[in-house]
C-alpha positions in Angstrom: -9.3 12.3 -20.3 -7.1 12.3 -23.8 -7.5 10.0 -26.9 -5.7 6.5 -26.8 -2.2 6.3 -27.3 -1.0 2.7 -28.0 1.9 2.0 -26.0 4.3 -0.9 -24.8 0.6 -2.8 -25.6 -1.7 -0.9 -23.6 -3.3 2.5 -24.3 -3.2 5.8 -22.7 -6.5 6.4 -21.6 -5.7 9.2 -18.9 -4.3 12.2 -18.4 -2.3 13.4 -15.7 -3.7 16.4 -13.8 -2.6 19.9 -13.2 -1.2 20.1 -9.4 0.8 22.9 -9.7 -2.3 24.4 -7.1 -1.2 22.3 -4.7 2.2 22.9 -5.1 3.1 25.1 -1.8 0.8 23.1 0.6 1.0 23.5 4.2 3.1 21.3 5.9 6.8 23.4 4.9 6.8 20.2 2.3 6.0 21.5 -1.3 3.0 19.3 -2.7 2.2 17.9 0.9 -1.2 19.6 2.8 -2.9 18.6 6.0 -5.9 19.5 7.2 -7.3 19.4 11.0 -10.7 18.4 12.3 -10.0 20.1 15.7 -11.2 16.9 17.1 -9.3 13.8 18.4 -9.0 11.0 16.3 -5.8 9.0 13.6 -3.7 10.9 12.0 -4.4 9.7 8.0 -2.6 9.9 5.1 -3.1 9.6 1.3 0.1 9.2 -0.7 -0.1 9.7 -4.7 2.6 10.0 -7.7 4.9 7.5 -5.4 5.6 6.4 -9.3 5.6 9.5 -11.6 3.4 7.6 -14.4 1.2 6.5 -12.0 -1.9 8.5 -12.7 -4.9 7.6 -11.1 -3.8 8.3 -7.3 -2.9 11.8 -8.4 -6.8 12.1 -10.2 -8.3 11.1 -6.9 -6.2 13.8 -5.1 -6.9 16.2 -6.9 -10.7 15.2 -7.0 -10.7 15.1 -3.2 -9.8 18.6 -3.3 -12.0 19.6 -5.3 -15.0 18.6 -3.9 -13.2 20.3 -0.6 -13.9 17.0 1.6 -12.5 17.8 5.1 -12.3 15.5 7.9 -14.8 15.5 11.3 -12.0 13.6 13.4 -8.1 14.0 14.0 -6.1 14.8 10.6 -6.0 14.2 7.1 -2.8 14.8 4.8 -2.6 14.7 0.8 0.2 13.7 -0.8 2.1 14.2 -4.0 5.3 12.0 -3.5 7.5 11.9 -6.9 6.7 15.4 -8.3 9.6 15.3 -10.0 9.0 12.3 -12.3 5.7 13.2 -12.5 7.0 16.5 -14.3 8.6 14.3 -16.8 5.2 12.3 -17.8 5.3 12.1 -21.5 1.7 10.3 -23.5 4.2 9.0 -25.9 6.6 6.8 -23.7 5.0 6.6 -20.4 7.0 4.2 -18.9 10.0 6.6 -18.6 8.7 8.7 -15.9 8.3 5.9 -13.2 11.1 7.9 -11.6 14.0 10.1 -12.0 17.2 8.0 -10.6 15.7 5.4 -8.7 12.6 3.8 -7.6 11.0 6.0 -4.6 9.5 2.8 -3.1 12.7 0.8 -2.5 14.3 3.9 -0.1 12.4 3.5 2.7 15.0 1.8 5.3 17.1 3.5 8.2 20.3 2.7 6.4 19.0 4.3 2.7 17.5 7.1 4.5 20.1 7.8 7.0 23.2 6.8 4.7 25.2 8.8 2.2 23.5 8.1 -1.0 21.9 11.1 -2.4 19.5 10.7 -5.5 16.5 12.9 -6.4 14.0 10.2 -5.3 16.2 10.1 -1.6 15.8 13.8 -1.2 12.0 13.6 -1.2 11.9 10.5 0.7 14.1 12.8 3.2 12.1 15.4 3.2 8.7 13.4 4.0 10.4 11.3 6.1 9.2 13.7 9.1 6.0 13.8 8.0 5.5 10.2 7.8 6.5 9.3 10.9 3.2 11.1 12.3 1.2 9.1 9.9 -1.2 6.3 12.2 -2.8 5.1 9.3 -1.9 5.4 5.3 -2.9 5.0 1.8 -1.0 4.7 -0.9 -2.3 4.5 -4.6 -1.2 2.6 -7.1 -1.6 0.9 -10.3 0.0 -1.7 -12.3 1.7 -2.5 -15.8 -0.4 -5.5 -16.8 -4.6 -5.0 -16.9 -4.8 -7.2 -13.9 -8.0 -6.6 -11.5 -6.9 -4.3 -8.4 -5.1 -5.5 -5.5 -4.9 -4.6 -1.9 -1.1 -4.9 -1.0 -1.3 -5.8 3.1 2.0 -6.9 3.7 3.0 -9.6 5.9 1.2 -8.7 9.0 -2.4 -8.8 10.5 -2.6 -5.5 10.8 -2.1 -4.9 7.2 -4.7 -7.5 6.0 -7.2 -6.1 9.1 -7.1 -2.6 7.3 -7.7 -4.2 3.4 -10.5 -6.2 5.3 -12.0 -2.4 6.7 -11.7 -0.5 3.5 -13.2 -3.3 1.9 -12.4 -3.3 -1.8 -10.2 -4.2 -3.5 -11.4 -7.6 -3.6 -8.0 -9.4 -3.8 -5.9 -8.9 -1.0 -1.9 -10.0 -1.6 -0.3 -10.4 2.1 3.5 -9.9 0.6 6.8 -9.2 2.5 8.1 -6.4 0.0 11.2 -6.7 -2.4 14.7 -7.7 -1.9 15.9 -4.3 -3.8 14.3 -2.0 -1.1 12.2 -1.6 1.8 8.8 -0.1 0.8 7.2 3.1 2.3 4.2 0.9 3.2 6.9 -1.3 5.2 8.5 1.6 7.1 9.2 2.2 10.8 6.4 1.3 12.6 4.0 0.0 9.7 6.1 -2.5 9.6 6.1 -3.5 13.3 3.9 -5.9 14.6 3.8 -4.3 17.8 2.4 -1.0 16.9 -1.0 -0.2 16.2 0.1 2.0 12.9 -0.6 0.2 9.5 -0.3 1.0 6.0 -2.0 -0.1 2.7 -1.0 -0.1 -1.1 -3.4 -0.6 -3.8 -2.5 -1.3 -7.4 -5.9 0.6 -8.8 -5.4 -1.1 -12.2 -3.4 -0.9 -15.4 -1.3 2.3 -15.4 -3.7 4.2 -17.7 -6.9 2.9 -17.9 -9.5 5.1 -17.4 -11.2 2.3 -15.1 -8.4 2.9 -12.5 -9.3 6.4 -12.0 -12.9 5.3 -10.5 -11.3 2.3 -8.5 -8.6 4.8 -6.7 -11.6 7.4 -5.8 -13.5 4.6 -4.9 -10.7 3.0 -2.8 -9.9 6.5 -1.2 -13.4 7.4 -0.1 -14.1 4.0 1.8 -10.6 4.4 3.2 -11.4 7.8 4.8 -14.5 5.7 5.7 -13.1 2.7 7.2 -10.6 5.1 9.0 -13.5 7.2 10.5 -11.9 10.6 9.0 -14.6 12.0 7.3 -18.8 12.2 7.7 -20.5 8.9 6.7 -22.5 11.0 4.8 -20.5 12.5 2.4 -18.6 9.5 2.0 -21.3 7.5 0.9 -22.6 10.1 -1.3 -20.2 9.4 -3.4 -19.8 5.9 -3.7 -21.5 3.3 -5.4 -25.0 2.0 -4.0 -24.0 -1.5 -4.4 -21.3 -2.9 -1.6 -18.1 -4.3 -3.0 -17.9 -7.8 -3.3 -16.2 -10.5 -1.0 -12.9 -10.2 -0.6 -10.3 -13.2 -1.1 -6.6 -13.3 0.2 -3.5 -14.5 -1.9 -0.6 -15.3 0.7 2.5 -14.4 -1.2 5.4 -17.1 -0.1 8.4 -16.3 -2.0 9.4 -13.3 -4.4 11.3 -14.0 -7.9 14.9 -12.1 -7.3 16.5 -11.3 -10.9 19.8 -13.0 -10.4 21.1 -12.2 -13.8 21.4 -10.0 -16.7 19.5 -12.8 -18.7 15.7 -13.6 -16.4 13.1 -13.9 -19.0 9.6 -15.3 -18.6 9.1 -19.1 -20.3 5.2 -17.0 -21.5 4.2 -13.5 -21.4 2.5 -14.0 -18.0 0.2 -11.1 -16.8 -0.5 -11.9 -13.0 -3.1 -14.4 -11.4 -2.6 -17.1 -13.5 -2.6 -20.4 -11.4 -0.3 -22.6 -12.4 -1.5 -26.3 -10.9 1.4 -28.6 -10.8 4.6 -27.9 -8.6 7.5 -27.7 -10.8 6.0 -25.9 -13.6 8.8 -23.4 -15.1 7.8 -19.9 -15.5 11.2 -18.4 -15.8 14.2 -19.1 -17.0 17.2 -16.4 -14.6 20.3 -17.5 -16.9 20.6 -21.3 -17.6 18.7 -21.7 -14.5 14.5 -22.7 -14.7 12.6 -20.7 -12.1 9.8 -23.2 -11.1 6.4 -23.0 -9.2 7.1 -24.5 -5.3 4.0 -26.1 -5.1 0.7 -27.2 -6.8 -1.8 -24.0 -7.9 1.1 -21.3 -7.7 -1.0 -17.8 -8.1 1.8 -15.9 -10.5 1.5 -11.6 -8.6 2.2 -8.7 -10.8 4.8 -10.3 -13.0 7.3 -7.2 -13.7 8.3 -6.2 -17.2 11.7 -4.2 -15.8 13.6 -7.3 -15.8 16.5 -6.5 -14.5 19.4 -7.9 -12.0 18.3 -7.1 -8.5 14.6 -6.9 -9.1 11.6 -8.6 -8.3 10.4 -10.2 -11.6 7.2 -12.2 -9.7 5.6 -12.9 -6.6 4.6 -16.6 -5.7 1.6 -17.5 -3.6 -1.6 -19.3 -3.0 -5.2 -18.4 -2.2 -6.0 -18.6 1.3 -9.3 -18.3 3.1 -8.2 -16.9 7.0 -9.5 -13.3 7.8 -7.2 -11.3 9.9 -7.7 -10.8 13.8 -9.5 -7.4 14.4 
């Protein structure tokens, strides 16, 4: 941990940690390592750094291997993903190191992968790609810009939502179709087909650099290997907190906000799960045009601050109570 730095409103609790030990791994993927059971079972991964100033995935990594927590059943990778912006991490303007030339989480479609744009963020989506489509079940950590509590990003499906429901924290689960800009890596190949049995899971562990997110992403990753049956009961439990988490709730996400112009800016400085109760309230103005809730008790998710043509500025939705099949 480091001293406070106030930025962009919120302090810089954090800091990031050495992984250079990690760097050759054992996959023929620098930063990427697996490690076999020998017995049958999923193969699992955990995917940090996906943002470079994304801290607290890369902490629980690097505590995982520290405490040299191996699974008993099929095979468990760790992963670095944007070492690059990560290398860039500066206390004094975090922000900037998000990524190098574009988002890493907006790459993950046949066309982006397979087509002739070349970026540094592509390159290691590229390179992974193999990797990844081995992956039965994976985690990827997050965190957020605004001090919201966590969230469990499912996706669309009942498959997503079913593996939120088996890790069991977060206890807000968003069931979200992704972003116009860019398929996520959560969203690709067969996580994102409801006829395979492979699913993926995002969590946004907190704000950015809080040291409170730092606890949720350890927690999260522990009852994840859990839930997944990767690692002794035991050990897992021996490390998380005595209390169970509390119930978990479902927003359904229905539309997301597309920046339409070179002028979107919030009507107030929203910071995510407000619930806004009459339809028609404006939240956004995207050039002379008011961007308005759809319906009555609108949940505002993860309103962005990178406002910017393209984007996703805010996800729309409503609580909902249905659990997802098994």
């Amino acid at each position: 941990m480091c001293a406070a730095v106030t930025t962009l409103d919120y302090p810089v609790e954090l800091s990031p940690p050495d992984i250079s030990p990690y760097r050759e791994g054992n996959t023929g993927i620098p930063y990427a390592t697996s490690f076999e059971s020998g017995q049958p079972g999923p193969h699992v991964m955990v995917s940090a750094l996906v943002h470079g100033n994304e801290l607290c995935g890369a902490l629980a990594l690097d505590w995982l291997f520290r405490e040299r927590i191996r699974p008993v059943r099929g095979r468990l990778t760790l992963a670095f993903v944007n070492v690059s912006a990560f290398g860039r991490f500066d206390p004094a303007d975090p922000s900037a190191s998000r990524y190098v030339d574009e988002d890493f989480n907006r790459v993950w479609s046949p066309e982006v992968l397979d087509g002739p744009r070349q970026s540094v963020e592509l390159a290691r989506a590229r390179s992974l790609r193999p990797l990844v489509d081995t992956v039965d079940l994976l985690l990827d950590l997050h965190s957020m810009h605004h001090p919201n509590p966590p969230l469990a990003l499912a996706g669309p499906l009942d498959k997503g939502q079913a593996l939120a429901e088996a890790v069991g924290t977060p206890a807000l689960i968003v069931r979200d179709a992704g972003h116009a800009a860019g398929t996520r890596m959560r969203d690709y190949g067969a996580f994102g087909d409801p006829g395979s049995r492979r699913a993926a899971l995002l969590v946004e562990c907190g704000q950015h650099w809080e040291r409170a997110s730092a606890a949720v992403a350890r927690e999260v990753l522990m009852r994840f290997l859990l839930a997944t049956g990767t690692i002794d009961p035991a050990v897992a439990r021996a490390r998380l907190p005595t209390d169970p988490p509390p119930p978990q709730r479902a927003i359904e996400v229905t539309e997301a906000v597309t920046i339409r112009t070179d002028a979107f800016r919030f009507a107030q400085p929203f910071v995510g799960l407000e619930v806004l109760a009459r339809a028609g309230t404006v939240i956004a103005h995207d050039g002379d045009e008011p961007v308005v809730t759809p319906f009555d008790d609108c949940v505002l998710v993860m309103p962005s601050r990178r406002l910017h043509k393209g984007m996703t500025a805010v996800r729309l939705g409503r609580y909902v109570d249905t659990r997802a099949a098994a």
